[in-house]
C-alpha positions as CSV (number, residue, x, y, z in Angstrom):
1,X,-92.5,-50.5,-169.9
2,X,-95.1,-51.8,-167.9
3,X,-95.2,-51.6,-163.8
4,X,-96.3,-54.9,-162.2
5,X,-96.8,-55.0,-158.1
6,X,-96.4,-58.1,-156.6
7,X,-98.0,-58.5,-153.0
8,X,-96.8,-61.3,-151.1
9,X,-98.3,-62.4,-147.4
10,X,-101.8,-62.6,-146.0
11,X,-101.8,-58.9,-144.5
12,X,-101.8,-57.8,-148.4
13,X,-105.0,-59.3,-149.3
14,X,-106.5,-58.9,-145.8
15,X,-105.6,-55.7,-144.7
16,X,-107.2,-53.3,-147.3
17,X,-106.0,-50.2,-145.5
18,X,-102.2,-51.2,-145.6
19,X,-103.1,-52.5,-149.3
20,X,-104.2,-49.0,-150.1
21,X,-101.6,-46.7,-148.2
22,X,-99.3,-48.6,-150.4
23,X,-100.9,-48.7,-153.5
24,X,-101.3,-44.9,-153.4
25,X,-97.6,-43.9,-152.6
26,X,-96.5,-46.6,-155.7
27,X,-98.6,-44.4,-157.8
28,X,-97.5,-41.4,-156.4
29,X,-93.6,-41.8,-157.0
30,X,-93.4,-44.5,-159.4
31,X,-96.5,-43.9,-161.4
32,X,-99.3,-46.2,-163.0
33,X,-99.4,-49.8,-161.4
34,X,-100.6,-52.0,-164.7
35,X,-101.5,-55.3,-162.6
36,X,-101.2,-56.3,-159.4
37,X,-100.8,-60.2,-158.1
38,X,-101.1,-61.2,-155.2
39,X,-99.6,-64.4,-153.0
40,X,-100.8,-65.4,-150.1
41,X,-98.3,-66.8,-147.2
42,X,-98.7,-70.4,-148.6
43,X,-98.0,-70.3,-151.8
44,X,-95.6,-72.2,-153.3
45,X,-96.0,-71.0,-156.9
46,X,-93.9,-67.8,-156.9
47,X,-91.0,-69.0,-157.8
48,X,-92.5,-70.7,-161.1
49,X,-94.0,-67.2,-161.0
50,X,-91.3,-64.9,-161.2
51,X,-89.0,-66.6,-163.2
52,X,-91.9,-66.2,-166.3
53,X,-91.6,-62.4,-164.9
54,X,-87.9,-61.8,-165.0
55,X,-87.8,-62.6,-168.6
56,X,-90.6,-59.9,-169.8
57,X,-89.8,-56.2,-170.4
58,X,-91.4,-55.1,-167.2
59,X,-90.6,-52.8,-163.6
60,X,-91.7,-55.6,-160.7
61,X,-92.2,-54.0,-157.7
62,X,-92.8,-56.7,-154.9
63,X,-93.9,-55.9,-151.3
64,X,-93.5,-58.1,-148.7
65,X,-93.2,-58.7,-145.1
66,X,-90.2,-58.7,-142.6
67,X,-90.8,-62.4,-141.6
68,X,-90.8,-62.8,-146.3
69,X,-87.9,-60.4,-147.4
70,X,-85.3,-62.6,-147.2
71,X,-86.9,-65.4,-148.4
72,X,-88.3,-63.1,-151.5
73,X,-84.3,-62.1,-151.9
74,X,-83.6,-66.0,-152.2
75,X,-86.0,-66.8,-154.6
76,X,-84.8,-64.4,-156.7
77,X,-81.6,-65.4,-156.1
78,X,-82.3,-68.6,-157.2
79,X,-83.8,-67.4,-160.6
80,X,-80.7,-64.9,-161.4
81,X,-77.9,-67.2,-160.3
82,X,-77.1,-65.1,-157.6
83,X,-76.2,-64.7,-153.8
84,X,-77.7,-63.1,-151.0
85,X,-75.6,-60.6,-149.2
86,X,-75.7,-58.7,-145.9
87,X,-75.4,-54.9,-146.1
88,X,-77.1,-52.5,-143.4
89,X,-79.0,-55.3,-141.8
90,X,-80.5,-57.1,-144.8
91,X,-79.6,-60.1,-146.2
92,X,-80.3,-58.5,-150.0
93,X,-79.0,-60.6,-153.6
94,X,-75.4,-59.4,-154.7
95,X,-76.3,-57.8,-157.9
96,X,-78.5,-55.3,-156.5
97,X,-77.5,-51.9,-158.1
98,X,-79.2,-49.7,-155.3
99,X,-80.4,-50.0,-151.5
100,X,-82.0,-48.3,-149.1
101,X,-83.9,-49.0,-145.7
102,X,-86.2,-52.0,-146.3
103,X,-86.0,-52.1,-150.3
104,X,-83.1,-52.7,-152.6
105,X,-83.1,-52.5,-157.1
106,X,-81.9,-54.8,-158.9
107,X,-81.6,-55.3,-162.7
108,X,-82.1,-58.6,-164.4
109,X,-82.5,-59.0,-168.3
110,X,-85.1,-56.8,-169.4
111,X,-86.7,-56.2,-166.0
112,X,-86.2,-54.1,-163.5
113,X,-86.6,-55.5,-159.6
114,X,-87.9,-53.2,-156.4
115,X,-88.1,-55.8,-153.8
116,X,-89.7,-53.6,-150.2
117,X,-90.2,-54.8,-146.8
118,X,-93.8,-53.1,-145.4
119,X,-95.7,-54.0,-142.1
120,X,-98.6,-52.7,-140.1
121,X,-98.2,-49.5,-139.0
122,X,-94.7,-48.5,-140.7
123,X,-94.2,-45.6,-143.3
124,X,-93.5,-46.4,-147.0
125,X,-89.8,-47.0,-147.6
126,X,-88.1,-44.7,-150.1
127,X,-89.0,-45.9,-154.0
128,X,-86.4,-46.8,-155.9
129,X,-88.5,-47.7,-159.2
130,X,-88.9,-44.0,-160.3
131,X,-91.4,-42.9,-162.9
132,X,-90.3,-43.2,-166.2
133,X,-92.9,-41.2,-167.9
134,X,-94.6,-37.8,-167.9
135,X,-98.0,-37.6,-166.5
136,X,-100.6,-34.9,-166.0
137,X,-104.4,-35.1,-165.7
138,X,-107.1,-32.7,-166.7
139,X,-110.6,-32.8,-166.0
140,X,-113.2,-31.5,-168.5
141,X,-117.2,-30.7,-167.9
142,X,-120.4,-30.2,-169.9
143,X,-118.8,-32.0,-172.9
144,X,-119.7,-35.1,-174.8
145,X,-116.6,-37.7,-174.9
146,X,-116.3,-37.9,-178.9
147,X,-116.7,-34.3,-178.8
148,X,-113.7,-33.9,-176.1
149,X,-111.9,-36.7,-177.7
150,X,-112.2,-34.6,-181.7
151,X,-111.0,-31.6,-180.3
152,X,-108.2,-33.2,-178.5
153,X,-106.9,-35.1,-181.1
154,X,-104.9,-32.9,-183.0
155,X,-103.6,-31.2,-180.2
156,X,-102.6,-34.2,-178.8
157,X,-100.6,-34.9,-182.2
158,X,-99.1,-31.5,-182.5
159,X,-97.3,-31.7,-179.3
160,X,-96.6,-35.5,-179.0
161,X,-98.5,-37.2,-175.8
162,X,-101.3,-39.6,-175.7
163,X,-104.4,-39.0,-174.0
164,X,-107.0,-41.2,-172.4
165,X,-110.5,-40.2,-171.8
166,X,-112.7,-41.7,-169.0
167,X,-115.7,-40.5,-167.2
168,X,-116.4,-39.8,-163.6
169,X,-120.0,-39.2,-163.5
170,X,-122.3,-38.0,-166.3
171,X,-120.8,-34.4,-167.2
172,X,-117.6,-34.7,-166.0
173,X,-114.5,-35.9,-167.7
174,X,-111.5,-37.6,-166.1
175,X,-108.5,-37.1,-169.5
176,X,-105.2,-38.8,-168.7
177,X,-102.1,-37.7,-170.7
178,X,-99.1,-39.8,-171.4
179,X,-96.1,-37.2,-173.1
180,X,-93.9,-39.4,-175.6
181,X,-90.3,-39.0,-175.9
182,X,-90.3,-35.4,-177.1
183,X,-93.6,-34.5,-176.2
184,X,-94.7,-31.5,-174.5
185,X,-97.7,-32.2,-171.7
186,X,-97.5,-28.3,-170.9
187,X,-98.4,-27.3,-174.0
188,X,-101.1,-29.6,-174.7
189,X,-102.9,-28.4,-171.4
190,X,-102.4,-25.0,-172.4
191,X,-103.7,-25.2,-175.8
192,X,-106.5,-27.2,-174.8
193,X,-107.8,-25.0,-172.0
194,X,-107.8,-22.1,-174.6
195,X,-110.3,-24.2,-176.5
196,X,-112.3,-25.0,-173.2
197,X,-111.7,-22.0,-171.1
198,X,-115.1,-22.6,-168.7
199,X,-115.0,-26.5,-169.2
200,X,-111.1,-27.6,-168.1
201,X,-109.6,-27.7,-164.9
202,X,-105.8,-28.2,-165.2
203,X,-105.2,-30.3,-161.7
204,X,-105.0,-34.4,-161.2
205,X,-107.1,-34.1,-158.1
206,X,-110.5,-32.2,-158.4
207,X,-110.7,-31.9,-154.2
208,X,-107.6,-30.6,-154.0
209,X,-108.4,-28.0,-156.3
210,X,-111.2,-26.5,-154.9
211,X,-109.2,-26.8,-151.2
212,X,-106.4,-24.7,-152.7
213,X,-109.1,-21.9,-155.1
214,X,-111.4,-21.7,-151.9
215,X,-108.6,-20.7,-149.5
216,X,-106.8,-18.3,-151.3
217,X,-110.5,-16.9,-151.8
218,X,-110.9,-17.1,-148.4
219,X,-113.8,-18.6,-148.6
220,X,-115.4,-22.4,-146.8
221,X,-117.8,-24.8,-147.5
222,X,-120.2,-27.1,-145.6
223,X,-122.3,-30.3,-146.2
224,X,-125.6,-31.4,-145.0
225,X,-125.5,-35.2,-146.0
226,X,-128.1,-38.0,-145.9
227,X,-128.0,-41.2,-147.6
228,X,-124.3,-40.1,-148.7
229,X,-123.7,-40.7,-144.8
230,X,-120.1,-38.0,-144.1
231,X,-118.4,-39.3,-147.7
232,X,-118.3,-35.4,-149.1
233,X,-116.9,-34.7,-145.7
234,X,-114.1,-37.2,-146.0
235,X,-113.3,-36.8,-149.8
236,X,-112.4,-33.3,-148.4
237,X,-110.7,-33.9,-145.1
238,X,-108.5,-36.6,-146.1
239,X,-106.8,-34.0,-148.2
240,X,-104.1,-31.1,-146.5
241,X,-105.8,-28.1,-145.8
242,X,-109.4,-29.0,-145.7
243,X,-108.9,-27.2,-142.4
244,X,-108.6,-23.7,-144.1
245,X,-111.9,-24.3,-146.1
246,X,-113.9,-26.7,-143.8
247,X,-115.4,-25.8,-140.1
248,X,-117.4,-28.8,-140.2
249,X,-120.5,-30.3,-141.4
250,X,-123.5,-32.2,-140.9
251,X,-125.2,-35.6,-141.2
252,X,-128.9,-35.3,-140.9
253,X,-130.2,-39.1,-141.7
254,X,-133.0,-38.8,-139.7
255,X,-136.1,-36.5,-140.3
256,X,-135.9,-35.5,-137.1
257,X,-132.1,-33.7,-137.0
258,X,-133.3,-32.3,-140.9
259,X,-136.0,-30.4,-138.7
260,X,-133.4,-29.5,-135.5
261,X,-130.5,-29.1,-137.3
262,X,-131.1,-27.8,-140.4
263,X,-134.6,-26.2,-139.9
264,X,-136.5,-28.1,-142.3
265,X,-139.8,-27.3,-142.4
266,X,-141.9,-30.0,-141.2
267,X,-144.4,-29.5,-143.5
268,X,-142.4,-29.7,-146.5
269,X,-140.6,-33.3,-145.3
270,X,-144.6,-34.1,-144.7
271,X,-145.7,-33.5,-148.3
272,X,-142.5,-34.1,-150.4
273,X,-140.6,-36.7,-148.6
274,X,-137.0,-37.0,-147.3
275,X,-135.9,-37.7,-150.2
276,X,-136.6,-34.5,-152.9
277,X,-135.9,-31.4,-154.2
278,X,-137.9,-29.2,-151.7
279,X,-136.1,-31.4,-149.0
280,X,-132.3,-30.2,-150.0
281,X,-133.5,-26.5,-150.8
282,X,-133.6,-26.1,-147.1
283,X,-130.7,-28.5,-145.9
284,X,-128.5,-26.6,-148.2
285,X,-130.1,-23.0,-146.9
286,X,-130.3,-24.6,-143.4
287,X,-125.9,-25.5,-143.4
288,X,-125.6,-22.5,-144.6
289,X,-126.9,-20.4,-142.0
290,X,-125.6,-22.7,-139.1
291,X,-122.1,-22.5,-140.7
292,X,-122.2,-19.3,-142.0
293,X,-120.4,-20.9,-144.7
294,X,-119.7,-19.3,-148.5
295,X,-121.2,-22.8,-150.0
296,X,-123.4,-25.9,-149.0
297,X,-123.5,-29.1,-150.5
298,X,-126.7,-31.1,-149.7
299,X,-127.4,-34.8,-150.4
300,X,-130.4,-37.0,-149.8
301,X,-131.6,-40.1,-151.1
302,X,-131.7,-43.9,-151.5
303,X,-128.8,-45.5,-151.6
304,X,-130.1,-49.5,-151.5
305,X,-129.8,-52.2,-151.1
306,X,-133.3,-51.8,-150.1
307,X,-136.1,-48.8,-149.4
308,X,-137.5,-47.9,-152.5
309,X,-140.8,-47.2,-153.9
310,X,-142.3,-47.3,-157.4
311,X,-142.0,-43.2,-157.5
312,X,-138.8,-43.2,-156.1
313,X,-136.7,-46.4,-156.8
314,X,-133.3,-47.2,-155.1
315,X,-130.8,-45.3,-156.5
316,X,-133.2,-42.0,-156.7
317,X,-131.1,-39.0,-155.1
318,X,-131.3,-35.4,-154.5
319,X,-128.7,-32.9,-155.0
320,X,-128.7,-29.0,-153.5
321,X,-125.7,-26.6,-154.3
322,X,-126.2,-23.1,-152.4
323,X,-124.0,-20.1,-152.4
324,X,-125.1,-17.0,-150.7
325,X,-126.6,-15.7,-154.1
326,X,-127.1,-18.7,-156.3
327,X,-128.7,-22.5,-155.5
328,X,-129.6,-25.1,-157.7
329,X,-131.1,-28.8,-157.1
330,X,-131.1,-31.8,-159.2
331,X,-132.8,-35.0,-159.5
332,X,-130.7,-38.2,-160.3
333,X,-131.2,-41.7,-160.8
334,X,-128.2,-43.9,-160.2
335,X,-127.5,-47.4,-160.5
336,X,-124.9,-50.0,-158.5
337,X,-124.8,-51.0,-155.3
338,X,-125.5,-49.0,-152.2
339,X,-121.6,-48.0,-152.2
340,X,-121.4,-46.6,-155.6
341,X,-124.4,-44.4,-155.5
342,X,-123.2,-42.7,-152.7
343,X,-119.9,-42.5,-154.4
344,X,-121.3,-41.0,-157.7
345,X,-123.3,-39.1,-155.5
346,X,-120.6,-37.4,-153.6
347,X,-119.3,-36.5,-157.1
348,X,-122.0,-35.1,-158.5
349,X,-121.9,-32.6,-155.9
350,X,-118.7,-31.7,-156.3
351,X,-119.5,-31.5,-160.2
352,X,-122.2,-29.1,-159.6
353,X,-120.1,-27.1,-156.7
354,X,-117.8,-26.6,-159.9
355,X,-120.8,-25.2,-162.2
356,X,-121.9,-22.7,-159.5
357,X,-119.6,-20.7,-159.5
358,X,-117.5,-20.8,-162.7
359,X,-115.7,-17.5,-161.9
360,X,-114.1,-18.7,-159.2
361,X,-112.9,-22.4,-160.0
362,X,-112.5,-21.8,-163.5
């Protein structure tokens, strides 16, 4: 059954940060979100709306305001033939099967109804859509997608779950699975990671991953970032436990903190440029030193919209992984707007973090 979210009120298409805190706990506790709709505080066409909704086989989840709850509840009172009720301070329809602070369930035909209040500034009321399926998530590198997708096939029909195969940057596979009724999602990952013992990572979040291997190695990582401007630095600290791992790190966008900061030579950003491979050899040995860190991640190039040059176009970008006995540096080429090259260039580090040291992260 498919999960549609409903937002209704201006906050939800305005305020991207509330959007996104709830977004992420829907997925969280009630799992994939199919489509989302959104109605602004205007709009007079919900009602037409949800009573198309009520009668499909789908789990409605609709988030609204305090000043829109109750009108929400008599809308859909309206289009179930019902009544609104007061119980615990809400005015909430009669037939609602379940209620808790600032959300009731209700059942209607073939859908299922989660009707939650949500305003600036307040935590996420209790769920009471839960997750009908099993999920998991594996990740898979250095492996071509019909290659991943032929191995995985009969595994995925011996034990019973669907699998969906997408890709995060070039080299690293994001695989979704899906268990059917009597399917067996443990199994699957085990069997599969026998197959792929140095290519799959059994985890949903990557980040979270390397947080959990590096502290109970004891070991800690540090960045020196350019064009990617603190994003490795946030993918890791918005995550529990980046404190364990992470002391800190540094953004060097200027040539001048490269030389300060990181001891670059001056000579080298001179003859190669900012932006290349001799560049991130020594911002990756440079956060290294200054951190006394067991890895450094280094990033520099062009993100856009503007600043490149025939040799080095936007989108060109430099890549350093150091450990304290191992570094490697790669040239890249990517292609989007200035957001998503820093974004696939956040990753690639992380991919090539991964690579370094397959001992201890696979």
């Amino acid at each position: 059954m498919k999960t549609h979210l409903i937002f209704i009120g201006n906050k939800f298409v305005y305020n991207t940060s509330l959007q996104a805190y709830i977004l992420r706990n829907i997925e969280k506790n009630s799992g994939f979100v199919d489509n989302i709709t959104y109605f602004k505080d205007s709009d007079n066409s919900f009602f037409l709306y949800l009573e198309e909704e009520l009668h499909a086989l789908k789990r409605l989840i609709i988030v609204t305001c305090k000043q829109n709850f109750s009108t929400v509840g008599k809308v859909i009172c309206t289009a179930t033939s019902d009544n609104q009720i007061l119980k615990e301070g809400m005015l909430i329809p009669q037939k609602a099967s379940l209620f808790a602070e600032r959300c009731y369930l209700l059942e209607y035909e073939n859908s299922f109804i989660n009707v939650i209040q949500m305003d600036e500034g307040q935590n996420m009321p209790e769920l009471l859509l839960k997750n009908e399926e099993i999920r998991a998530t594996v990740h898979v590198f250095e492996e071509e997608q019909s290659t991943l997708t032929t191995i995985l096939t009969p595994i995925a029909q011996t034990y019973e779950v669907h699998f969906d195969v997408t890709q995060e940057v070039h080299g690293w596979l994001r695989v979704d699975i899906v268990s059917k009724k009597y399917g067996d999602i443990s199994k699957f990952i085990h069997s599969s990671k026998k197959l792929l013992p140095k290519k799959l990572i059994a985890s949903s979040n990557i980040v979270e991953y390397i947080i959990e291997k590096l502290s109970h190695a004891g070991k800690k990582i540090t960045f020196a970032e350019s064009c990617t401007g603190g994003l490795l630095s946030y993918y890791f600290t918005k995550h529990n436990g980046a404190s364990k791992i992470l002391d800190g790190s540094l953004i060097t966008y200027s040539n001048g903190l490269k030389e300060n900061w990181l001891a670059v030579d001056q000579a080298i950003l001179e003859a190669n440029g900012a932006v290349s491979a001799e560049v991130v050899r020594e911002m990756s040995e440079g956060a290294l030193n200054v951190s006394e860190a067991d890895y450094a991640l280094a990033v520099s190039g062009i993100a856009g919209d503007s600043g490149g040059t025939p040799l080095k176009p936007v989108g060109t970008v430099y890549i350093g992984v150091r450990s304290a006995t191992q570094h490697v540096e790669k040239h890249l080429h990517f292609h989007g707007d200035r957001n998503y090259i820093q974004e696939q260039s956040a990753l690639m580090a992380i991919k090539m973090l991964l690579l370094l040291d397959k001992e201890t992260f696979f």
